[in-house]
NUVO-679226 format. One record per residue: residue number from 1; z, x negated, y of N, C-alpha, C in turn. Coordinates in steps of 0.1 Angstrom, whole numbers, plus 5000, padded with zeros to 4 digits. Example, Ala and Ser with C-alpha at 12.3 -4.5 7.8 and 13.67 -1.06 7.14 Angstrom:
1  5078  4868  4943  5078  4877  4955  5078  4868  4967 .
2  5071  4872  4978  5071  4863  4989  5079  4871  5000 .
end
This chain:
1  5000  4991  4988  5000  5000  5000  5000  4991  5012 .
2  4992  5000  5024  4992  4989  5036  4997  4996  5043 .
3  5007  4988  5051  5016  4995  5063  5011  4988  5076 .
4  5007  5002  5082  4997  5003  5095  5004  4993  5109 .
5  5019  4992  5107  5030  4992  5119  5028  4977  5118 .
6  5020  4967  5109  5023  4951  5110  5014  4948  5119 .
7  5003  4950  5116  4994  4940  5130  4998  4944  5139 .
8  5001  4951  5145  5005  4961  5157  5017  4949  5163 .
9  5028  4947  5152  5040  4940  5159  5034  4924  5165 .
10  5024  4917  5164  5024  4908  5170  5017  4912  5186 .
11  5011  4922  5189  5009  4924  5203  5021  4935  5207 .
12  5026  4941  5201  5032  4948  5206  5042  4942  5215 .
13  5045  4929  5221  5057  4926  5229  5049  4922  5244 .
14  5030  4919  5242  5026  4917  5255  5020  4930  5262 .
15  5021  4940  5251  5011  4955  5256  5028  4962  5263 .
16  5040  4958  5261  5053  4961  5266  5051  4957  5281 .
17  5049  4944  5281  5049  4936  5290  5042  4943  5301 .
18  5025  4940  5297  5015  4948  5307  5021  4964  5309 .
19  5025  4971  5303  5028  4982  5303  5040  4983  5314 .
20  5050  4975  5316  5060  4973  5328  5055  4967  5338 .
21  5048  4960  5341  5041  4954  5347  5035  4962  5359 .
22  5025  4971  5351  5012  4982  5353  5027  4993  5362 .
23  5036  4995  5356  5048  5009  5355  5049  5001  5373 .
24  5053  4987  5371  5056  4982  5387  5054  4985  5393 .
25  5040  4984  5396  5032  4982  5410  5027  4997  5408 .
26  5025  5006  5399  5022  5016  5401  5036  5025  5411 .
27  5045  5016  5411  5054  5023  5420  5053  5020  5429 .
28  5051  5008  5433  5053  5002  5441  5040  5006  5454 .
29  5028  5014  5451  5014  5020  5457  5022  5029  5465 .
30  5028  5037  5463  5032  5051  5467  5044  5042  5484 .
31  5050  5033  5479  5054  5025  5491  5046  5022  5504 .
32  5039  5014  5495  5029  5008  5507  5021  5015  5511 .
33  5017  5028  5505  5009  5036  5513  5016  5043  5524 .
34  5032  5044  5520  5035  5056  5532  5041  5042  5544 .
35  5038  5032  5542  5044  5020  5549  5031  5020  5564 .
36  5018  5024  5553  5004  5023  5564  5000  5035  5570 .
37  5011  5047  5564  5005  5059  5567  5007  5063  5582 .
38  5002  5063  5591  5001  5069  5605  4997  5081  5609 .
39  5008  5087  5617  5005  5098  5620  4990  5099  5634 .
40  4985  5110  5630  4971  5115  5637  4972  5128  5642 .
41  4969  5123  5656  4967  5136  5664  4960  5147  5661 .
42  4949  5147  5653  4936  5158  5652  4929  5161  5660 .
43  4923  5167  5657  4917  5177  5667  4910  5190  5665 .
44  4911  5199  5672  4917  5200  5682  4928  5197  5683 .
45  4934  5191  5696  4948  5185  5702  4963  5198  5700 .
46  4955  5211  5705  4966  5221  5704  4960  5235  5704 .
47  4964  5244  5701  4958  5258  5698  4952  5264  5712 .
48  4942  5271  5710  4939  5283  5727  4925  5277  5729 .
49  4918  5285  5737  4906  5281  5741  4909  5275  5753 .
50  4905  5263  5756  4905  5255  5767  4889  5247  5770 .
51  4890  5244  5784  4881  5235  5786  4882  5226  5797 .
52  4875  5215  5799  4872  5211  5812  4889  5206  5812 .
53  4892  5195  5802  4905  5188  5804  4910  5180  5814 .
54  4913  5179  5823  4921  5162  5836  4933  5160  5824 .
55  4930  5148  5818  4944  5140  5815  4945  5129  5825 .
56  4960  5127  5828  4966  5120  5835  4977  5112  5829 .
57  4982  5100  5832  4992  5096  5826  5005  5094  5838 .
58  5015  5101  5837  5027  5101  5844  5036  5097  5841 .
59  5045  5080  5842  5053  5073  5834  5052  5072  5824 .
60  5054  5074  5812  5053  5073  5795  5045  5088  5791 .
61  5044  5099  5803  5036  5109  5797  5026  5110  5798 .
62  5016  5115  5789  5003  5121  5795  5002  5135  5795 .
63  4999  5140  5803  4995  5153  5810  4978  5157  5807 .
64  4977  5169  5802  4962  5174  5799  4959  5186  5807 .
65  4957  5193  5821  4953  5198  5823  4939  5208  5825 .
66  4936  5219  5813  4925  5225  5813  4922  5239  5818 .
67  4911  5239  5820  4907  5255  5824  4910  5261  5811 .
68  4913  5275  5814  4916  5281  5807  4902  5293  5797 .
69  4898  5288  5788  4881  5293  5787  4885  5308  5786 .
70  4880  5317  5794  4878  5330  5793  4867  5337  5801 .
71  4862  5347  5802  4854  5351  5808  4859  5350  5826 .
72  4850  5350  5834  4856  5346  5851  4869  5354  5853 .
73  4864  5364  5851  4875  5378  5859  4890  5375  5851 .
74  4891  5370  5843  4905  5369  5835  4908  5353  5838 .
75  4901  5342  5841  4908  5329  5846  4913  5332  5859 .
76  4928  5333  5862  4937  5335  5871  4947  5327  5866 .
77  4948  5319  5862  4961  5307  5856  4953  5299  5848 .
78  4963  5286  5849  4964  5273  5844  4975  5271  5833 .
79  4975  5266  5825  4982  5261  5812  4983  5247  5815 .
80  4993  5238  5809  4990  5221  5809  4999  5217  5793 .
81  4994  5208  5790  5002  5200  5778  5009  5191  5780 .
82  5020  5186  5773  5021  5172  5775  5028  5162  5768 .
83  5026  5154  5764  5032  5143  5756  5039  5129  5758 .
84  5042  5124  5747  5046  5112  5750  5039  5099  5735 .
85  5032  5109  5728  5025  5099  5720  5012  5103  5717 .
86  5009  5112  5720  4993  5120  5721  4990  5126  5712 .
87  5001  5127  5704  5003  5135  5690  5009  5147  5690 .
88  5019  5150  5695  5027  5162  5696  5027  5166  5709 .
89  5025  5175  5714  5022  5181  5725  5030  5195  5728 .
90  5033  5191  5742  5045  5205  5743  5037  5213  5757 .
91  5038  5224  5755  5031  5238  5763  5037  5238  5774 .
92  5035  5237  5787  5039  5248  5798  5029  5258  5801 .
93  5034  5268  5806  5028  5279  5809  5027  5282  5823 .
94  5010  5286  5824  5011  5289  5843  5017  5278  5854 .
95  5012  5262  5851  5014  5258  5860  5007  5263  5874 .
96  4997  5266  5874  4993  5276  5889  4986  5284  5884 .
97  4988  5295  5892  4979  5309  5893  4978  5318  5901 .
98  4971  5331  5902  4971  5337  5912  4980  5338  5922 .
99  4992  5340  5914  5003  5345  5925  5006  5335  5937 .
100  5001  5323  5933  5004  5316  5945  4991  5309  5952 .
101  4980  5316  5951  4969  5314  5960  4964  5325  5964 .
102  4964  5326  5972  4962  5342  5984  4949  5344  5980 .
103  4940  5335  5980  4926  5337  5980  4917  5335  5966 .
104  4921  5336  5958  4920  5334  5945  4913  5343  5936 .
105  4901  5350  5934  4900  5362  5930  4897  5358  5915 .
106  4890  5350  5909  4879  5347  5898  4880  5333  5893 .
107  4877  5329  5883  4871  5314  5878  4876  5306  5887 .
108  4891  5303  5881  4895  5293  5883  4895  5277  5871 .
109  4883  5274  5881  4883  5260  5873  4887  5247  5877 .
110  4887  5233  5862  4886  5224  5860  4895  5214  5874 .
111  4908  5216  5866  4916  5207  5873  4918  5195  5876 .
112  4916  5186  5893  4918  5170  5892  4937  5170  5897 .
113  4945  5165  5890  4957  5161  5893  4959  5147  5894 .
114  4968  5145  5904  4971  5131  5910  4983  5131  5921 .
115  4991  5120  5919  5007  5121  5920  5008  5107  5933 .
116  5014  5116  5943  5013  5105  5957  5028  5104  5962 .
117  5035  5090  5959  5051  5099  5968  5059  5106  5963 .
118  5056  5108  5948  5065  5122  5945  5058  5135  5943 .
119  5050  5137  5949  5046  5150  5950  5034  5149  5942 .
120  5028  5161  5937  5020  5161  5926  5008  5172  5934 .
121  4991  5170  5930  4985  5178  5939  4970  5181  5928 .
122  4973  5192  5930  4963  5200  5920  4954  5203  5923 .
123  4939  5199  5922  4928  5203  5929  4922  5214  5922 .
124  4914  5223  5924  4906  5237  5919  4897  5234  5922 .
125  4885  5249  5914  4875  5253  5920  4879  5269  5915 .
126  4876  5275  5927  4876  5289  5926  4863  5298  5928 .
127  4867  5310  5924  4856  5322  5925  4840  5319  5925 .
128  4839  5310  5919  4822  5309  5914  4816  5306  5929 .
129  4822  5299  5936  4816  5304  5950  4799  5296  5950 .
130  4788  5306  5956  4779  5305  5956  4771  5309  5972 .
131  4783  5312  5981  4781  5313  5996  4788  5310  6003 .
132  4790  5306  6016  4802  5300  6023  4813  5313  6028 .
133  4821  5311  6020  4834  5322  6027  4840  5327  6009 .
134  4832  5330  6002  4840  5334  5989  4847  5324  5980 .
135  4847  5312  5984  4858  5305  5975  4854  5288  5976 .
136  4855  5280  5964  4855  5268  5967  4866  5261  5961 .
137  4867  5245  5966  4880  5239  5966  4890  5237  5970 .
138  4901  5239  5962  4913  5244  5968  4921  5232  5965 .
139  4935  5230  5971  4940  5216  5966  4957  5230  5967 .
140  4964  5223  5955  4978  5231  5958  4990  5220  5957 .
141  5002  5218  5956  5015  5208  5958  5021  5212  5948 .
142  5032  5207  5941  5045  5208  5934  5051  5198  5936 .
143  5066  5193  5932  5073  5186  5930  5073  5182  5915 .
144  5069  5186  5909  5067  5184  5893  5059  5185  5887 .
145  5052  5175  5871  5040  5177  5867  5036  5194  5863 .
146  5049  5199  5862  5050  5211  5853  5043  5225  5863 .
147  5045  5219  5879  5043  5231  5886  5057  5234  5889 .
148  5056  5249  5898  5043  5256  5899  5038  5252  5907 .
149  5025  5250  5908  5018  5247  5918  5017  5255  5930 .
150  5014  5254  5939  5011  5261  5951  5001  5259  5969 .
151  4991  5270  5969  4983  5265  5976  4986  5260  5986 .
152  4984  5250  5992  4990  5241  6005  4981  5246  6020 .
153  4972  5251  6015  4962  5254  6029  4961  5268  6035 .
154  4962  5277  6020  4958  5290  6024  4949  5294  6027 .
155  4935  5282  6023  4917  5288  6024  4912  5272  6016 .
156  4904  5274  6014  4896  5264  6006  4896  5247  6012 .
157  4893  5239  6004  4895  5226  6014  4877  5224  6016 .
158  4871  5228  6005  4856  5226  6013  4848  5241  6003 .
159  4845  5245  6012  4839  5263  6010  4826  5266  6011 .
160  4819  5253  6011  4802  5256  6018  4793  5246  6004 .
161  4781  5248  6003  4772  5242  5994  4770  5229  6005 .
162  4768  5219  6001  4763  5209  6009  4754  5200  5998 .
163  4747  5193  6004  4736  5187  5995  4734  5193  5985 .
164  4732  5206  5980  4730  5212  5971  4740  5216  5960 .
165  4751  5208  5962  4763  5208  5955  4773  5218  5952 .
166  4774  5223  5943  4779  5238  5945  4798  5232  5942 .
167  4804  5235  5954  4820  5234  5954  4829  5237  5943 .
168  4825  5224  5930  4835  5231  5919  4839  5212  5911 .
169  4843  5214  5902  4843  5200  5896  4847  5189  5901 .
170  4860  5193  5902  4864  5182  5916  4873  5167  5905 .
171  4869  5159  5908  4877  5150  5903  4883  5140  5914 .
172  4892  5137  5916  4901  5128  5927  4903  5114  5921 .
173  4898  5102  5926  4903  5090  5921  4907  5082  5932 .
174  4915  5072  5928  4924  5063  5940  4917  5049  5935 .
175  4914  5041  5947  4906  5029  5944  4919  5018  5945 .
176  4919  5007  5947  4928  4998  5946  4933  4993  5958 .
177  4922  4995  5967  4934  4996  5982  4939  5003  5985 .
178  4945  5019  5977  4950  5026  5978  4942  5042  5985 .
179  4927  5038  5989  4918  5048  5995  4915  5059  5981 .
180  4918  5072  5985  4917  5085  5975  4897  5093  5979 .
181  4895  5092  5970  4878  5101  5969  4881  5110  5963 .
182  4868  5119  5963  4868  5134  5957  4851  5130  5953 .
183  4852  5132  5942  4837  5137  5933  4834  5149  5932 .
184  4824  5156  5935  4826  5166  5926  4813  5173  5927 .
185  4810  5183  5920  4795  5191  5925  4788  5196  5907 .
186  4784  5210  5912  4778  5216  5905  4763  5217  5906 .
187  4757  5225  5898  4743  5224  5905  4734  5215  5903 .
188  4741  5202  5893  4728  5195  5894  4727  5184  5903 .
189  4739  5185  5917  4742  5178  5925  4754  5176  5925 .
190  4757  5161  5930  4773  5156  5930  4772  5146  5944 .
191  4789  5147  5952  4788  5144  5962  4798  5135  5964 .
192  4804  5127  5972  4820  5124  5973  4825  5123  5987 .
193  4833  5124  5988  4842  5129  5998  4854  5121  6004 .
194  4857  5115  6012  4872  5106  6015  4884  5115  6020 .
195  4891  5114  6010  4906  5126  6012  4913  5114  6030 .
196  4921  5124  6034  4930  5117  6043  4945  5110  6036 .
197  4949  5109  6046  4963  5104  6042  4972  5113  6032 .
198  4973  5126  6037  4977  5140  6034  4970  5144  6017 .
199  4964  5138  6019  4955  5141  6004  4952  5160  6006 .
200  4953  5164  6015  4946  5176  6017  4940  5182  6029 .
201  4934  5169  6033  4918  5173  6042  4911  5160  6041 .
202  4900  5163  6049  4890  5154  6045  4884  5146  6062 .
203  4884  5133  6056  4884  5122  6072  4866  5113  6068 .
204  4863  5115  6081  4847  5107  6080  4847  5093  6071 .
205  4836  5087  6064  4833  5073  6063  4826  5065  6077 .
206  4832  5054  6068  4828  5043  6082  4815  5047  6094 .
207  4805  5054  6086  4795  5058  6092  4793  5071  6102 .
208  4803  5079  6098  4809  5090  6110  4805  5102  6099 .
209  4796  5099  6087  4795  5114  6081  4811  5117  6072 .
210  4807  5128  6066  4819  5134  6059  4816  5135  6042 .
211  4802  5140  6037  4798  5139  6024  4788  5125  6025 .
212  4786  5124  6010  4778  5116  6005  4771  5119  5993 .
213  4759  5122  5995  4753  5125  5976  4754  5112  5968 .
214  4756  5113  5959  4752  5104  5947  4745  5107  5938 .
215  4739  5119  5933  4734  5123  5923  4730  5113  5912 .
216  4731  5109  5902  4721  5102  5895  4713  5108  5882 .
217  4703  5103  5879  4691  5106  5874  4704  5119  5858 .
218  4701  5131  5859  4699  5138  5847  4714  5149  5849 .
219  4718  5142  5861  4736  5148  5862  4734  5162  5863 .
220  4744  5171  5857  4746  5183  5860  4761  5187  5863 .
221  4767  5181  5860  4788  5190  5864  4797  5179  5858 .
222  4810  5185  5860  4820  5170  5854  4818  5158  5859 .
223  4819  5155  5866  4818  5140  5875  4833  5135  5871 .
224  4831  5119  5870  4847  5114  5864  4845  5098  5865 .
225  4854  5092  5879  4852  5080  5879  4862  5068  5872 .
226  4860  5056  5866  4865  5046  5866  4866  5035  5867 .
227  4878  5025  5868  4875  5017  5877  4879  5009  5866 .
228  4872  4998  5862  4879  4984  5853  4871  4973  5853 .
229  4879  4962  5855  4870  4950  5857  4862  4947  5869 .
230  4871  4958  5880  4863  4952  5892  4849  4967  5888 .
231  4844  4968  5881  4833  4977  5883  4839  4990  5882 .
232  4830  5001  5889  4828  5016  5888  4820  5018  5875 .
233  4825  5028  5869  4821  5035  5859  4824  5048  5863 .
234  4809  5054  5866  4806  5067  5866  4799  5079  5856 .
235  4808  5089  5852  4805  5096  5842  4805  5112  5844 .
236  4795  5116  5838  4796  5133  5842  4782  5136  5830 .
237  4783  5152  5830  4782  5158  5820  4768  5163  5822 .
238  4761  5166  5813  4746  5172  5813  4746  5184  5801 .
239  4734  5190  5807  4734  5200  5795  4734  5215  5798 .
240  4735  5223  5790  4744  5236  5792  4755  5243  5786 .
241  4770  5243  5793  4778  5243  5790  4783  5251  5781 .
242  4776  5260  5777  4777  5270  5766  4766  5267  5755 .
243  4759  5255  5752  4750  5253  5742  4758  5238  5736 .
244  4746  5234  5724  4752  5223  5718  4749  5211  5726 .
245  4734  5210  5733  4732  5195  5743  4742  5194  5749 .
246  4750  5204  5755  4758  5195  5763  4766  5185  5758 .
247  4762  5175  5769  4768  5159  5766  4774  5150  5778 .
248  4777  5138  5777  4785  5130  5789  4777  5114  5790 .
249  4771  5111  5801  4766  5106  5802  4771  5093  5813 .
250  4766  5084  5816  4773  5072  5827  4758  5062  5831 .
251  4772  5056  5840  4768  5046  5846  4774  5037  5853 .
252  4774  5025  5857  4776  5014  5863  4779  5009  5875 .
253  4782  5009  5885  4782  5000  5899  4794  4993  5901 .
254  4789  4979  5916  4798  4978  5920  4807  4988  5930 .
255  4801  4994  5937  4807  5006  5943  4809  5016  5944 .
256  4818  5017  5949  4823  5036  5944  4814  5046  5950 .
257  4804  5041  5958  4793  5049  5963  4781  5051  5957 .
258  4782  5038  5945  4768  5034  5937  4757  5024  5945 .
259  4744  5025  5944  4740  5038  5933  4741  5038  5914 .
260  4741  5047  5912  4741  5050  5900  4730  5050  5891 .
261  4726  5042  5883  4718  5045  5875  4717  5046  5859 .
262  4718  5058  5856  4720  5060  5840  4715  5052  5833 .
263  4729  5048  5829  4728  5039  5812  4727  5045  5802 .
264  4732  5056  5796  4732  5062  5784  4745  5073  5782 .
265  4742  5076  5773  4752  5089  5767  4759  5083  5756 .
266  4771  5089  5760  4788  5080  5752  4791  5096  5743 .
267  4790  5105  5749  4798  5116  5739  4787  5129  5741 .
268  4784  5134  5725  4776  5142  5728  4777  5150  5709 .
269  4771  5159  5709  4771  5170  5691  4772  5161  5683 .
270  4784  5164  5671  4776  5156  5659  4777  5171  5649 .
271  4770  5173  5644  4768  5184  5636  4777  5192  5627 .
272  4781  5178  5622  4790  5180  5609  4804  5179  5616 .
273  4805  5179  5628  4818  5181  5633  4820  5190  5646 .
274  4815  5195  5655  4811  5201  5667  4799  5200  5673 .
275  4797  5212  5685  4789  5213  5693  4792  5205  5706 .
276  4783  5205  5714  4790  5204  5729  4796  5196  5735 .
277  4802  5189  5734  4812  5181  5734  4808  5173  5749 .
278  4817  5179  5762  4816  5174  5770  4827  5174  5782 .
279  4825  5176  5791  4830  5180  5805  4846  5171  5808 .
280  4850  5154  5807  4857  5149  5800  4867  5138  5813 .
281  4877  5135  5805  4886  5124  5814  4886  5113  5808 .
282  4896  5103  5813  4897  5090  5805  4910  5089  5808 .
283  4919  5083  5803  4930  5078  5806  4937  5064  5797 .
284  4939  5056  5806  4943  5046  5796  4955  5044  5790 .
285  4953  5032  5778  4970  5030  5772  4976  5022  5772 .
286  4987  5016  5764  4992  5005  5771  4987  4994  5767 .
287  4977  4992  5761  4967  4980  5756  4960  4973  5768 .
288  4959  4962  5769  4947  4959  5779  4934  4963  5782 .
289  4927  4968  5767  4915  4971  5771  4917  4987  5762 .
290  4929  4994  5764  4932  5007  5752  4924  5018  5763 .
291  4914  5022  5760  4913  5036  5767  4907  5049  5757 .
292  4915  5061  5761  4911  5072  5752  4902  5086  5761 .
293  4892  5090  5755  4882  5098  5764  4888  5114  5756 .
294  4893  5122  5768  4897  5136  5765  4884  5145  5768 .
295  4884  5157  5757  4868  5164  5760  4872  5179  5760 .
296  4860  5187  5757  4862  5195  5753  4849  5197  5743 .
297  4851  5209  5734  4838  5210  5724  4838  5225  5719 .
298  4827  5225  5709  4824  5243  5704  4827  5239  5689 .
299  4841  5244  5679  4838  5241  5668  4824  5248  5662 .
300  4825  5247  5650  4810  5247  5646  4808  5263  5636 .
301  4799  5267  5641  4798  5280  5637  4802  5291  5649 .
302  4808  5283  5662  4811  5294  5668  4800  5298  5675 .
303  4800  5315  5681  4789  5319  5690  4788  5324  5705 .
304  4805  5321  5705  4806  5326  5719  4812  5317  5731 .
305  4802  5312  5738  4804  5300  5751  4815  5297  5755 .
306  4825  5302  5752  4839  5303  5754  4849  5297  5749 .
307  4844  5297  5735  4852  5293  5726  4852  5279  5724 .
308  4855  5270  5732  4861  5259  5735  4878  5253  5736 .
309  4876  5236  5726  4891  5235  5721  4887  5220  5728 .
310  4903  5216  5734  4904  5205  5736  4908  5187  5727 .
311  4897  5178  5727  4901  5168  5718  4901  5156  5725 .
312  4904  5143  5715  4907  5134  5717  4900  5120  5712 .
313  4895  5109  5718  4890  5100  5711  4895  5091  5715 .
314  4894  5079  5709  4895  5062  5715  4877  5058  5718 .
315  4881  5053  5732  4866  5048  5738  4868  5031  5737 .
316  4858  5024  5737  4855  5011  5735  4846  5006  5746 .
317  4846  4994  5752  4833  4989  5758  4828  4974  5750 .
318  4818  4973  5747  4814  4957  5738  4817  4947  5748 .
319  4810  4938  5743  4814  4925  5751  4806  4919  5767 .
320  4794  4936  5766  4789  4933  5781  4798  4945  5795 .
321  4808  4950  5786  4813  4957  5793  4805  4971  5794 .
322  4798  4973  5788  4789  4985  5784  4803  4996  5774 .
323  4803  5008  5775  4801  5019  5769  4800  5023  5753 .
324  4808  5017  5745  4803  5024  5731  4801  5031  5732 .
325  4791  5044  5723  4793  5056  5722  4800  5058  5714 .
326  4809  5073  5719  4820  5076  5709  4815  5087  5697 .
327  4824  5083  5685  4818  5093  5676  4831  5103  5678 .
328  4833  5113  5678  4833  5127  5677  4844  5129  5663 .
329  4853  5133  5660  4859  5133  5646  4872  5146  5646 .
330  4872  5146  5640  4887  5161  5632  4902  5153  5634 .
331  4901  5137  5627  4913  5131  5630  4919  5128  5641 .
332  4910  5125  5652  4915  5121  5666  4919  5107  5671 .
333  4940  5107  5674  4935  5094  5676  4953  5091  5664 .
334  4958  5080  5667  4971  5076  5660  4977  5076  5671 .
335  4991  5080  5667  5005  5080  5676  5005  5070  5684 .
336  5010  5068  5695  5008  5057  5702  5021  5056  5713 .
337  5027  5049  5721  5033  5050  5731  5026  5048  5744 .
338  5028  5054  5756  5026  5054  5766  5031  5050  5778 .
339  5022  5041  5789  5029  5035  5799  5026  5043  5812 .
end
């Protein structure tokens, strides 16, 4: 008779071996992966239809202010987010709204916020205005990022079409001598503007005028400047804002007046993840060269122009100081701290 259990016992003490071995490190995976695991923002950033984001960063927070996507007659308030890692995000409600702009009837859009002294100043566009006297841009005050805001003028700060520019899309940037601009312009046209001291009226350029076109080649709305490395980077949106082309496009100068001439498109559809994807901020992080591009987009499948969610990317420039284009993603960005 042959007993099956003998050849067996001469491996059987290294098949032990490998078998504990294998048992190790098979424990030991489940470690190191939750060692690498990082939390991710997503995207969308947070629930509601929103669009047309201003992030800003305020001490260790960043701040997301968007239009609130609904049909005109029902945008009468602002919503804001805000964080401290770009991951978790906490609601206020109604940082400004009707009740505290006298003149306010419709389509209140796309907020530029920016913090002078203490005091915090919320720029608008209201009532679709498309003639001089029904609406325009409005600038309002708080003492806090939270609001409430409130209108400081009591009538629009500029109410009239000029260079073609229809009074909405205002974005406000501060240059390094401390001088404040206003971009802004619908229509296809974009203009800018030198705030005063007050940051709520408007003082001539060197030249004695008061606007300035810049248009550059393909612009349509969203204007959004930045400044790194000594150069302007100028960015604004093309397309139609209820279709899938819409996209965000740029450009280059030494100065903040330009001219501008389009380099290419950074954010725009990817199929398999959204429509649209435009109307956008930048805000940077505590990295030397960390910057992340806030948007808005149409998940996929949706059909109604509205239905816009706010997201998040990490933007890049290569080694000529150019623009990657950004890809577009569900994950977003990783936890981060803020300066």
């Amino acid at each position: 008779m042959i007993h099956s259990d003998r050849p067996l016992d001469k491996f059987s003490r290294p098949l032990k071996v490998i078998y504990l071995v294998t048992a190790f490190f098979l424990l030991l995976i489940p470690s190191a992966c939750s060692r690498k695991l990082v939390e991710m923002s997503g995207n969308p950033l947070f629930e509601g239809w929103y669009a047309d984001p201003e992030g800003i960063v305020f001490g260790k927070e960043c701040w997301i202010y968007p239009t609130w996507s609904r049909p005109y007659d029902e945008q009468l308030f602002m919503d804001a987010y805000s964080s401290k890692d770009l991951v978790h995000w906490t609601k206020h409600e109604k940082v400004i709204s009707k009740e505290n702009i006298s003149w306010l009837r419709r389509a209140l859009w796309a907020p530029s916020v920016i913090e002078k002294d203490g005091v915090y100043y919320l720029y608008f566009g209201a009532n679709d205005m498309h003639e001089k006297g029904e609406g325009g841009i409005g600038v309002a005050v708080a003492d806090n990022p939270a609001g409430p805001f409130k209108d400081a003028l009591g009538h629009p700060l500029i109410d009239e079409v000029i260079n073609g520019a229809q009074p909405i899309d205002q974005f406000v940037f501060r240059d390094d001598d401390g001088q404040y601009y206003m971009y802004y312009g619908g229509w296809r046209h974009c203009n800018i503007v030198k705030l005063g001291e007050d940051l709520k009226s408007l003082v001539p350029f060197e030249d004695g005028t008061m606007f300035k076109e810049i248009t550059p080649k393909n612009y349509v709305e969203g204007p959004f400047m930045l400044k790194r490395n000594g150069k302007y980077y100028f960015m604004w949106s093309e397309g139609g804002w209820t279709g899938p082309n819409y996209h965000v496009a740029y450009a280059v100068s030494d100065s903040p007046f330009g001219p501008f001439e389009r380099i290419g498109t950074i954010l725009e559809s990817d199929m398999s993840v959204a429509t649209g994807a435009g109307h956008h901020s930048v805000i940077k992080g505590r990295g030397k060269d960390e910057y992340y591009i806030i948007y808005h987009r149409h998940p996929l499948g949706s059909k109604d122009g509205n239905n816009r969610v706010v997201c998040i990317e990490k933007m890049y420039f290569d080694d000529e100081g150019l623009i990657v284009p950004v890809k577009i993603t569900f994950e977003g960005v990783p936890a981060t701290r803020l300066k």
